[in-house]
DOBAKE-78503 format. One record per residue (C-alpha): residue number from 0; y, x, z; residue in one letter. Coordinates in steps of 0.2 Angstrom, whole numbers. Layout:
residues N
lumro=NUM; north=Y; east=X; up=Z; zaba=A .
...
END
This chain:
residues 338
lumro=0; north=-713; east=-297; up=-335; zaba=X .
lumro=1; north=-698; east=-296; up=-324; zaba=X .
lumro=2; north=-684; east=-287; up=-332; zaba=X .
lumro=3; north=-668; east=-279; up=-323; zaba=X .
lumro=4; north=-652; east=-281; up=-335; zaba=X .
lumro=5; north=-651; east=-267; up=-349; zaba=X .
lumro=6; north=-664; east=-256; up=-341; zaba=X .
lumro=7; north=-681; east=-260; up=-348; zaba=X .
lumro=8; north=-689; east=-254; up=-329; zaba=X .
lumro=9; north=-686; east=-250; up=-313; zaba=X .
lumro=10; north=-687; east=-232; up=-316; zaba=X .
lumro=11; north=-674; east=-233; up=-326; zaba=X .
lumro=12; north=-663; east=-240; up=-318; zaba=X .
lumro=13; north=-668; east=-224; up=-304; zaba=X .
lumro=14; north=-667; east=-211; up=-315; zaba=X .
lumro=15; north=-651; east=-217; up=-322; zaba=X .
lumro=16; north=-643; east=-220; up=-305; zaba=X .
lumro=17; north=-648; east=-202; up=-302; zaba=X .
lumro=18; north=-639; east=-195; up=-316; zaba=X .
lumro=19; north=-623; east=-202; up=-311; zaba=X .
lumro=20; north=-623; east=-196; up=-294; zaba=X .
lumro=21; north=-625; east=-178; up=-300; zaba=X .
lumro=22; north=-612; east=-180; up=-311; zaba=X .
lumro=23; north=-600; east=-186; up=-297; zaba=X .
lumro=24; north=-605; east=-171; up=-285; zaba=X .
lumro=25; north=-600; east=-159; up=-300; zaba=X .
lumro=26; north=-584; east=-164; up=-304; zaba=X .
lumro=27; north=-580; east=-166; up=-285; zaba=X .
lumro=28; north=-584; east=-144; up=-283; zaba=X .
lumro=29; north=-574; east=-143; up=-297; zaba=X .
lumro=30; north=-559; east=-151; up=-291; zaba=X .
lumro=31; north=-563; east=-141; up=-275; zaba=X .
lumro=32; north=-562; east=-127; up=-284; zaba=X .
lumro=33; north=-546; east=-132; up=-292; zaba=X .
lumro=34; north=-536; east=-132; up=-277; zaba=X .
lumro=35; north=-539; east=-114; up=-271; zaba=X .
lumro=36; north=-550; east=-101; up=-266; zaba=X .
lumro=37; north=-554; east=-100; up=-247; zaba=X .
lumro=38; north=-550; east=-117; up=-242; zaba=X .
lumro=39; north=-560; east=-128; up=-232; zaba=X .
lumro=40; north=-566; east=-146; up=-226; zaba=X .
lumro=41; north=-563; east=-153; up=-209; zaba=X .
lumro=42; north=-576; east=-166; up=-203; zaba=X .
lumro=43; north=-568; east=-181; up=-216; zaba=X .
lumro=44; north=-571; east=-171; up=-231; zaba=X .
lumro=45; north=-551; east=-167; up=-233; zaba=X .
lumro=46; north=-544; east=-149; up=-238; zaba=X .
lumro=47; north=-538; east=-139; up=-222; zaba=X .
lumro=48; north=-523; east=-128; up=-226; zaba=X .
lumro=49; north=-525; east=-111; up=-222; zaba=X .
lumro=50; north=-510; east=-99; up=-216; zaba=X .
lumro=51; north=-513; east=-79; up=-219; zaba=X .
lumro=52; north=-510; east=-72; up=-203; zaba=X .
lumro=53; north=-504; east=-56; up=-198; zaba=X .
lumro=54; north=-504; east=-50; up=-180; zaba=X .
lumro=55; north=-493; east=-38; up=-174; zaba=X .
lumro=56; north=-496; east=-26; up=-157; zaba=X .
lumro=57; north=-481; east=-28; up=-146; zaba=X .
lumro=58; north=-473; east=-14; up=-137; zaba=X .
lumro=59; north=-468; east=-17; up=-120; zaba=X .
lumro=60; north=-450; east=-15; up=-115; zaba=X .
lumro=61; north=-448; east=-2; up=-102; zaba=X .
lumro=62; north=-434; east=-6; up=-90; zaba=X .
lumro=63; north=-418; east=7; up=-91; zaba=X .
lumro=64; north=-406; east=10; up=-76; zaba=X .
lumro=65; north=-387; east=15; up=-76; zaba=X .
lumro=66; north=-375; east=23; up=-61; zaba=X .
lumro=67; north=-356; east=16; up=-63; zaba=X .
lumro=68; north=-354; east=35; up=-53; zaba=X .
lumro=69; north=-362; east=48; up=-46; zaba=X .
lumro=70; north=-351; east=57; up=-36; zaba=X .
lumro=71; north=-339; east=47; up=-27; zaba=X .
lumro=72; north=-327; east=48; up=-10; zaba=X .
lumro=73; north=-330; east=42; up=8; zaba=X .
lumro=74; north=-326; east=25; up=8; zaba=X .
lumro=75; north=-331; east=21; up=-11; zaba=X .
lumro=76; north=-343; east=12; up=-22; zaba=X .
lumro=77; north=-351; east=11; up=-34; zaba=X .
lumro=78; north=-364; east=-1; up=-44; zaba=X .
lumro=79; north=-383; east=1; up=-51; zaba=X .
lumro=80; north=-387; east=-9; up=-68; zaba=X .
lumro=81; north=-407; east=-14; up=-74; zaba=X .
lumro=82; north=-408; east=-18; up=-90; zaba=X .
lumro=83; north=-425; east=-25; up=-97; zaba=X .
lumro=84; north=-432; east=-34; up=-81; zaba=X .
lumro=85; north=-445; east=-48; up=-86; zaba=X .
lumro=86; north=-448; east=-62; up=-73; zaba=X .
lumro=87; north=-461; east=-59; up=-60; zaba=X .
lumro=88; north=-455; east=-41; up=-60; zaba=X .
lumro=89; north=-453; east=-32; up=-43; zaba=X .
lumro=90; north=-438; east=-21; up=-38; zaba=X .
lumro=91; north=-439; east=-8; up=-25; zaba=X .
lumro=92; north=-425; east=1; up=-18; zaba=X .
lumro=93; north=-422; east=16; up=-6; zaba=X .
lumro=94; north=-408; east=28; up=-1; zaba=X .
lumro=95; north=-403; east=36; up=16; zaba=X .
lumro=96; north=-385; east=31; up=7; zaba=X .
lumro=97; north=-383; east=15; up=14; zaba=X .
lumro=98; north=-383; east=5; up=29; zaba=X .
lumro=99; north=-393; east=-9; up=22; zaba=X .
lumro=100; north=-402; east=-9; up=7; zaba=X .
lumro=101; north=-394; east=-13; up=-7; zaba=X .
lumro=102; north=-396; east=-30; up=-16; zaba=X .
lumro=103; north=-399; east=-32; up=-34; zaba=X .
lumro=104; north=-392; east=-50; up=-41; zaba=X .
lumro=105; north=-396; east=-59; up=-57; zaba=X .
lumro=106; north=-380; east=-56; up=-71; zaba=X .
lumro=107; north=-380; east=-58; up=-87; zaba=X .
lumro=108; north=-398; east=-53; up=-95; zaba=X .
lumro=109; north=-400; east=-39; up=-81; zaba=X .
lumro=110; north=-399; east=-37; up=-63; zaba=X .
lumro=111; north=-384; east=-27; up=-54; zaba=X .
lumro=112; north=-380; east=-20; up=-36; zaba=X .
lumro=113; north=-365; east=-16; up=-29; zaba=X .
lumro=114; north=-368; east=-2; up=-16; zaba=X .
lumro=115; north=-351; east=3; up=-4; zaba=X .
lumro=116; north=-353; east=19; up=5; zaba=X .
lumro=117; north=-346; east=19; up=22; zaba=X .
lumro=118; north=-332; east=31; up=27; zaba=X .
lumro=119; north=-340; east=37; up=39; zaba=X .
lumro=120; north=-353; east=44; up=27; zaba=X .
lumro=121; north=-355; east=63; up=30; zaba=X .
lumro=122; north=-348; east=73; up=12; zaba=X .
lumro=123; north=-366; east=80; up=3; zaba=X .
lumro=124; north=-380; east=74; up=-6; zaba=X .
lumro=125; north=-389; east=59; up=-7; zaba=X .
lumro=126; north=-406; east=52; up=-15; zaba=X .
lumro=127; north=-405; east=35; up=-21; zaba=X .
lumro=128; north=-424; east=28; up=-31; zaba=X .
lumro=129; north=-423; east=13; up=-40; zaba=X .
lumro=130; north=-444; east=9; up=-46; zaba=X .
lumro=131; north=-450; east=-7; up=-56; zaba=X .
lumro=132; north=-467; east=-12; up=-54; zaba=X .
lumro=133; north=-474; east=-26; up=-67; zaba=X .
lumro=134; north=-492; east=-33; up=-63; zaba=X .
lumro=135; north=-496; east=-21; up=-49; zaba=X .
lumro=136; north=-493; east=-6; up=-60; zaba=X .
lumro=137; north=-475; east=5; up=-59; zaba=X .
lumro=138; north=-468; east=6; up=-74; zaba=X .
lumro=139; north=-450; east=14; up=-70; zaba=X .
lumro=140; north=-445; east=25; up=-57; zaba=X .
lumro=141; north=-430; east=35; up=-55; zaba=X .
lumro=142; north=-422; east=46; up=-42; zaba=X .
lumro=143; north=-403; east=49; up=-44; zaba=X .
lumro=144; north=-394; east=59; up=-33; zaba=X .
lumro=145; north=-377; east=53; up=-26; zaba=X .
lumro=146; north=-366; east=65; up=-20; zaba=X .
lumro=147; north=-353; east=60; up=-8; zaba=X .
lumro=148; north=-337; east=69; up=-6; zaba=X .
lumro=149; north=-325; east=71; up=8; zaba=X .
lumro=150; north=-308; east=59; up=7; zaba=X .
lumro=151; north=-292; east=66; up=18; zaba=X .
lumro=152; north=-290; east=51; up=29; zaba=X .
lumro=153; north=-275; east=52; up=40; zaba=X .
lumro=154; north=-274; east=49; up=58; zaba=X .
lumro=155; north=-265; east=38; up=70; zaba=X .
lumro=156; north=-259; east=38; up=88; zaba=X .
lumro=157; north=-256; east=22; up=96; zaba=X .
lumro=158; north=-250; east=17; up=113; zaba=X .
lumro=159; north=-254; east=2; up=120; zaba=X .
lumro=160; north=-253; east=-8; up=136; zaba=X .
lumro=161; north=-268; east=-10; up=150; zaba=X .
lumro=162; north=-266; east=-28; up=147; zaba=X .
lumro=163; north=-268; east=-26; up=125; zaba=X .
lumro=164; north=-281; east=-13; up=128; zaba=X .
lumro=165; north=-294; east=-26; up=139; zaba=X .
lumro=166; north=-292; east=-36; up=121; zaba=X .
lumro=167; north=-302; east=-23; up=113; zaba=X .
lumro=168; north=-317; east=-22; up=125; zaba=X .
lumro=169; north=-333; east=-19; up=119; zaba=X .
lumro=170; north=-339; east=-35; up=125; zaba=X .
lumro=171; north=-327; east=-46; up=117; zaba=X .
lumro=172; north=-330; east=-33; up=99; zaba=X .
lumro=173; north=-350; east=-39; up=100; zaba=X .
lumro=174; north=-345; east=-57; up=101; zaba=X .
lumro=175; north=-334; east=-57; up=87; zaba=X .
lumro=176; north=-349; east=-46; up=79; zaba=X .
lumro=177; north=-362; east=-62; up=79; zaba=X .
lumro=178; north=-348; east=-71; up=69; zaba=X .
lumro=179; north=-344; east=-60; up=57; zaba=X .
lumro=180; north=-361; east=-53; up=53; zaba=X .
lumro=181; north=-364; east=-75; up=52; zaba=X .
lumro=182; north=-352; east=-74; up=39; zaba=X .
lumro=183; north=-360; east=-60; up=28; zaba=X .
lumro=184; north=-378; east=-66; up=29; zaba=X .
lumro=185; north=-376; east=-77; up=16; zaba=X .
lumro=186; north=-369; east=-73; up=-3; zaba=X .
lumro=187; north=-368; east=-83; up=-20; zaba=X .
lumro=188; north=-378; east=-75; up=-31; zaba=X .
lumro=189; north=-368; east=-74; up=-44; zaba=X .
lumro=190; north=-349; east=-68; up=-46; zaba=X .
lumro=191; north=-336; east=-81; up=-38; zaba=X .
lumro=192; north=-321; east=-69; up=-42; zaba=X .
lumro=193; north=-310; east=-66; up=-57; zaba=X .
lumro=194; north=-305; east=-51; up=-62; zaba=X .
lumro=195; north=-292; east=-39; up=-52; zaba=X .
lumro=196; north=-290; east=-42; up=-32; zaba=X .
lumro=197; north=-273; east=-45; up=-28; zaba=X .
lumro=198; north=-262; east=-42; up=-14; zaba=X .
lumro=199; north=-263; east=-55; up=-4; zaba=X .
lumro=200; north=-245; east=-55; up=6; zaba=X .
lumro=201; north=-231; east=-42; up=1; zaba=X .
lumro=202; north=-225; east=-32; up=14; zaba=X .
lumro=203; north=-225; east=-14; up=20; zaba=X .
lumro=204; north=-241; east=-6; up=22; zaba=X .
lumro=205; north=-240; east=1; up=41; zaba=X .
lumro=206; north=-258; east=6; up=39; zaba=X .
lumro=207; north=-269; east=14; up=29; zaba=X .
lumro=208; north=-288; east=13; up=25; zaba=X .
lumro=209; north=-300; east=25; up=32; zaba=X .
lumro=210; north=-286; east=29; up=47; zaba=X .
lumro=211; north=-295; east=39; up=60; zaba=X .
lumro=212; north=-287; east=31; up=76; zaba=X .
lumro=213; north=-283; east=36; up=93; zaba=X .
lumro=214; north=-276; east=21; up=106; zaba=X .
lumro=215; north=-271; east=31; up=121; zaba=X .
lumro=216; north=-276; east=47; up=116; zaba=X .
lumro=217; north=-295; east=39; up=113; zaba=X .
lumro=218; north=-303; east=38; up=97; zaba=X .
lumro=219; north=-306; east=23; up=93; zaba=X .
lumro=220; north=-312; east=18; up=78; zaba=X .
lumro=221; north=-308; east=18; up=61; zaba=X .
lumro=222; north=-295; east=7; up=50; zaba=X .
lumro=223; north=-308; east=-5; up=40; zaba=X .
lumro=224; north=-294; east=-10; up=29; zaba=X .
lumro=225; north=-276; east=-10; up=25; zaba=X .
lumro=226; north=-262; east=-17; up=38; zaba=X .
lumro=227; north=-247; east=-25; up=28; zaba=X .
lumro=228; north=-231; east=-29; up=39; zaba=X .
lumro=229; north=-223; east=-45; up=36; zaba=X .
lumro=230; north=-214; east=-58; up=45; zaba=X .
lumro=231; north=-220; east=-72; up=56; zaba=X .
lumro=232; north=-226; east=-86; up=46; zaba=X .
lumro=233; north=-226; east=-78; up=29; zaba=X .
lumro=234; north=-241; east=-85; up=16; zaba=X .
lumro=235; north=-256; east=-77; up=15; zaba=X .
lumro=236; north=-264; east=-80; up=-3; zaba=X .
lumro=237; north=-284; east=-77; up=-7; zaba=X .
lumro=238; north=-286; east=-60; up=-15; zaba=X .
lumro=239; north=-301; east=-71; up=-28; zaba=X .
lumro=240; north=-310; east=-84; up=-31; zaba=X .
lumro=241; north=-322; east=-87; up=-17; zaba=X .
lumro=242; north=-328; east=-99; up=-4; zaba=X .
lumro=243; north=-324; east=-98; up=14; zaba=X .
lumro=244; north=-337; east=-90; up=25; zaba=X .
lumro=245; north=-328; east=-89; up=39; zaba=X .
lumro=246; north=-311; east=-98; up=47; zaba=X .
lumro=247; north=-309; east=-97; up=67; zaba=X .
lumro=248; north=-301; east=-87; up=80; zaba=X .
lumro=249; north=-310; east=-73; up=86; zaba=X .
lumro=250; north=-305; east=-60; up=101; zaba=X .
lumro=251; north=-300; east=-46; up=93; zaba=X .
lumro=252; north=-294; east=-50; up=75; zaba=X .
lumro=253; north=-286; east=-65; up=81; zaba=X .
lumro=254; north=-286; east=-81; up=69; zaba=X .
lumro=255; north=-296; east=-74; up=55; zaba=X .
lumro=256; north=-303; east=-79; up=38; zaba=X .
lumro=257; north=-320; east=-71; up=28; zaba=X .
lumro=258; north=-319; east=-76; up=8; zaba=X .
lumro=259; north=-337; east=-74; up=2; zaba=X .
lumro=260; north=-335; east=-67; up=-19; zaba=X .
lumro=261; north=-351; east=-68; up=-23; zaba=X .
lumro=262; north=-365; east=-53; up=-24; zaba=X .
lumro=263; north=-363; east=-49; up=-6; zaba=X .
lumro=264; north=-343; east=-42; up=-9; zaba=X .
lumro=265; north=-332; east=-49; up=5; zaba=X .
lumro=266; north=-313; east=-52; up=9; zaba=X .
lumro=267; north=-307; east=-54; up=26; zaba=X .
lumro=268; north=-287; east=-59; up=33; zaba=X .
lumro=269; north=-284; east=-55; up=50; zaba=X .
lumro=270; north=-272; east=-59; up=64; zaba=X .
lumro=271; north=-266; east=-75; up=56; zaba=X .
lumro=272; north=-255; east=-86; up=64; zaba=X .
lumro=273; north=-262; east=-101; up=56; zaba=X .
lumro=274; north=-276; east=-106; up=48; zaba=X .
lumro=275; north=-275; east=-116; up=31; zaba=X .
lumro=276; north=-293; east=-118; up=27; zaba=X .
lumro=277; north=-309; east=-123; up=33; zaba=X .
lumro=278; north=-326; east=-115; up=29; zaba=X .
lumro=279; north=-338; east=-121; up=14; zaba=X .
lumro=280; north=-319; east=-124; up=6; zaba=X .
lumro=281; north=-319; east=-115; up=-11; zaba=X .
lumro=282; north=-304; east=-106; up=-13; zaba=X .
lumro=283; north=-294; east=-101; up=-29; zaba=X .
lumro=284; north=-285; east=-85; up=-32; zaba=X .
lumro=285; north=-267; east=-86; up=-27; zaba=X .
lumro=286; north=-271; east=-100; up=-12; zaba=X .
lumro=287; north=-264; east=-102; up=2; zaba=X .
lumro=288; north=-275; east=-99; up=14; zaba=X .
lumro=289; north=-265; east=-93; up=31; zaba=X .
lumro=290; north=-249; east=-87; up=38; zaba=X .
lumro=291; north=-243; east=-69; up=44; zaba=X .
lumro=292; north=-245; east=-70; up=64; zaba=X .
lumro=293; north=-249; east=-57; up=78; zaba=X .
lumro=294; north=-265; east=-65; up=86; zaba=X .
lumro=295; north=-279; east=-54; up=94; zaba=X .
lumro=296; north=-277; east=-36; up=95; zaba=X .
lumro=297; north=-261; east=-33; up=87; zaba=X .
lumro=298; north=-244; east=-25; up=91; zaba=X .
lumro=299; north=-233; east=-35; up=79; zaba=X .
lumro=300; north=-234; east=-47; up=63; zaba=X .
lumro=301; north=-244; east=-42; up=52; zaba=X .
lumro=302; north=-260; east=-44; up=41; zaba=X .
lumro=303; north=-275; east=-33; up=42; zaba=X .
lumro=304; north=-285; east=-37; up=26; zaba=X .
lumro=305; north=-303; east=-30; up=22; zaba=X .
lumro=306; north=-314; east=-28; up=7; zaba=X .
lumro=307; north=-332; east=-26; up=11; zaba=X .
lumro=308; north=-348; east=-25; up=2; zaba=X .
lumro=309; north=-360; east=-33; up=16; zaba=X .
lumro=310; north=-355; east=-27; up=32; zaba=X .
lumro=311; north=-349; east=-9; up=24; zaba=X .
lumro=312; north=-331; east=-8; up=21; zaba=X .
lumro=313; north=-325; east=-2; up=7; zaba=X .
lumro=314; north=-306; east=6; up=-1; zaba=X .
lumro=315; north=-296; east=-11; up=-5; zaba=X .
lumro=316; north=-286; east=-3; up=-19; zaba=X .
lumro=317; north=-303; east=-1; up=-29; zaba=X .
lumro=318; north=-301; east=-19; up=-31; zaba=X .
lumro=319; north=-283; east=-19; up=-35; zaba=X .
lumro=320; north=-285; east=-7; up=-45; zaba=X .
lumro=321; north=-298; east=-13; up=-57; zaba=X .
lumro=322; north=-311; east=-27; up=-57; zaba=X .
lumro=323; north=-327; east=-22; up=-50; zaba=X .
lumro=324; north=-341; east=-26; up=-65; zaba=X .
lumro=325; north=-327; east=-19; up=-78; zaba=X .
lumro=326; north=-337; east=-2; up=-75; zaba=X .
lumro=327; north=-350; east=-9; up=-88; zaba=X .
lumro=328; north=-341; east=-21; up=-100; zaba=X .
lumro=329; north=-353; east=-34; up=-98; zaba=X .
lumro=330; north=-340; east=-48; up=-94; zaba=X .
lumro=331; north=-344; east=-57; up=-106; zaba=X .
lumro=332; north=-355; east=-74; up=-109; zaba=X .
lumro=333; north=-356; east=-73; up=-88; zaba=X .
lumro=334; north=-356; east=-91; up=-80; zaba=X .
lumro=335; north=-341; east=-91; up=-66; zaba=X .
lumro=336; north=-343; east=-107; up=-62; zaba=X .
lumro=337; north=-349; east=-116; up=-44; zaba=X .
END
């Protein structure tokens, strides 16, 4: 009879063979078992690790707004702060403060405006609503009232020729408009200048800011800016950091320069006798940018410089006074670079 080797059958050789698998699958749960509670196979027969995981409910972050002021003077401003905007959130603003609405720009973690309340502005109370909306729902809204007081502007009388007068027509004054409000339509983003404003020519200040004045008896208008007397050919220096928005002769202000600083604040030099720059230049504080002259409209040497947030002009010694985002302390970490 044929015989298989050490098994005296073929069943057997079966029953022994059956034996051995059993064993085999035993001490593979066993080892299973070994290696921890809850654990399972992936497809190959290997142990998938498992992570406990806890899941925590996020709260969502409701956006907060600040006022640098409330109550201000004609001719003022003043800057709005959000804090705990996300991206893809929408910002609506609305005042019967200002001329145009203001702008909120990207700084730091949160978004800021800087609002300039003409002096023109009639002394009272104002409403100005700042609302949020994330995915088509309002989830911050907030009315703040603005009060505006009366500032004491002084007033000047001057007389002028027939011949200086026709300088200041109201057709020449719109075509130097379209070139200035060119100028202003664009802004960095972001803050081009550094720190404090400074003077940008030493001389006598012949003229004030806010001056109501009258030429021949008429009112006029009033003084966008401050007039410093100086000599013929004396340096002009930028006030800031900034590019050139603007470097031609216009009618009325003569040879004149716009500095854009960034977030929609604007220097302009006026009556120049020369012009040093060119626009698209980016500008330094401290550089010569022009000379003293008597261009345009103008009695004598001198330089009428102006400090405007868009096309609203605003009190120049605010900005020598103190730099204009030092109202929050939120310098720091801020990216001044072109």
């Amino acid at each position: 009879m044929y015989r298989i080797s050490g098994f005296r059958s073929k069943k057997g050789f079966f029953i022994f063979c059956l034996l051995v698998g059993v064993s085999l699958f035993l001490m593979s749960c066993s080892s299973l078992g070994n290696r921890g509670e809850g654990n399972k196979l992936n497809e190959n027969g290997a142990v998938i690790e498992e992570q406990n995981q806890s899941y925590e409910e996020v709260e969502e972050v409701i956006p907060e707004v600040n006022f640098s002021a409330t109550e201000i003077l004609q001719g003022d401003f003043f800057s709005v702060r959000l804090r705990n905007i996300q991206e893809g959130d929408e910002i609506i603003c609305s005042t019967d403060l200002a001329i145009n609405t203001p702008v909120f720009y990207s700084y730091s973690d949160d978004r800021l405006a800087i609002v300039g309340v003409s002096y023109r502005t009639n002394p009272g109370d104002y409403a100005f609503c700042v609302k949020v909306i994330r995915d088509d729902t309002v989830i911050m809204e907030r009315e703040e009232v603005i009060t505006v007081s009366l500032k004491d502007f002084e007033t000047q009388y001057l007389k002028v020729t027939a011949s200086l007068q026709s300088k200041r027509s109201e057709k020449l004054l719109l075509e130097d408009l379209e070139h200035t409000v060119r100028a202003k339509s664009k802004t960095a983003d972001y803050p081009l200048w550094e720190g404090v404003f400074l003077m940008p020519v030493e001389g006598r200040i012949s003229t004030e800011f806010g001056v109501i004045r009258y030429i021949n008896n008429v009112e006029s208008s009033r003084h966008s800016g401050l007039d410093i007397a100086a000599e013929k050919g004396t340096p002009v220096k930028a006030a800031n950091r900034g590019r050139v928005a603007l470097s031609k002769e216009l009618n009325v202000t003569g040879n004149t320069i716009i500095i854009d600083h960034g977030m929609n604040v604007f220097s302009s030099y006026s009556h120049l006798d020369k012009l040093h720059v060119v626009e698209g230049q980016m500008v330094e504080k401290g550089d010569i940018i022009g000379e003293v002259g008597s261009t345009g409209f103008s009695t004598g040497p001198h330089l009428h410089w102006t400090i405007s947030i868009g096309r609203v002009f605003v009190n120049p010694w605010l900005f020598l006074d103190g730099d204009p985002l030092s109202c929050f302390d939120i310098l720091e970490g801020i990216d001044m670079t072109d």
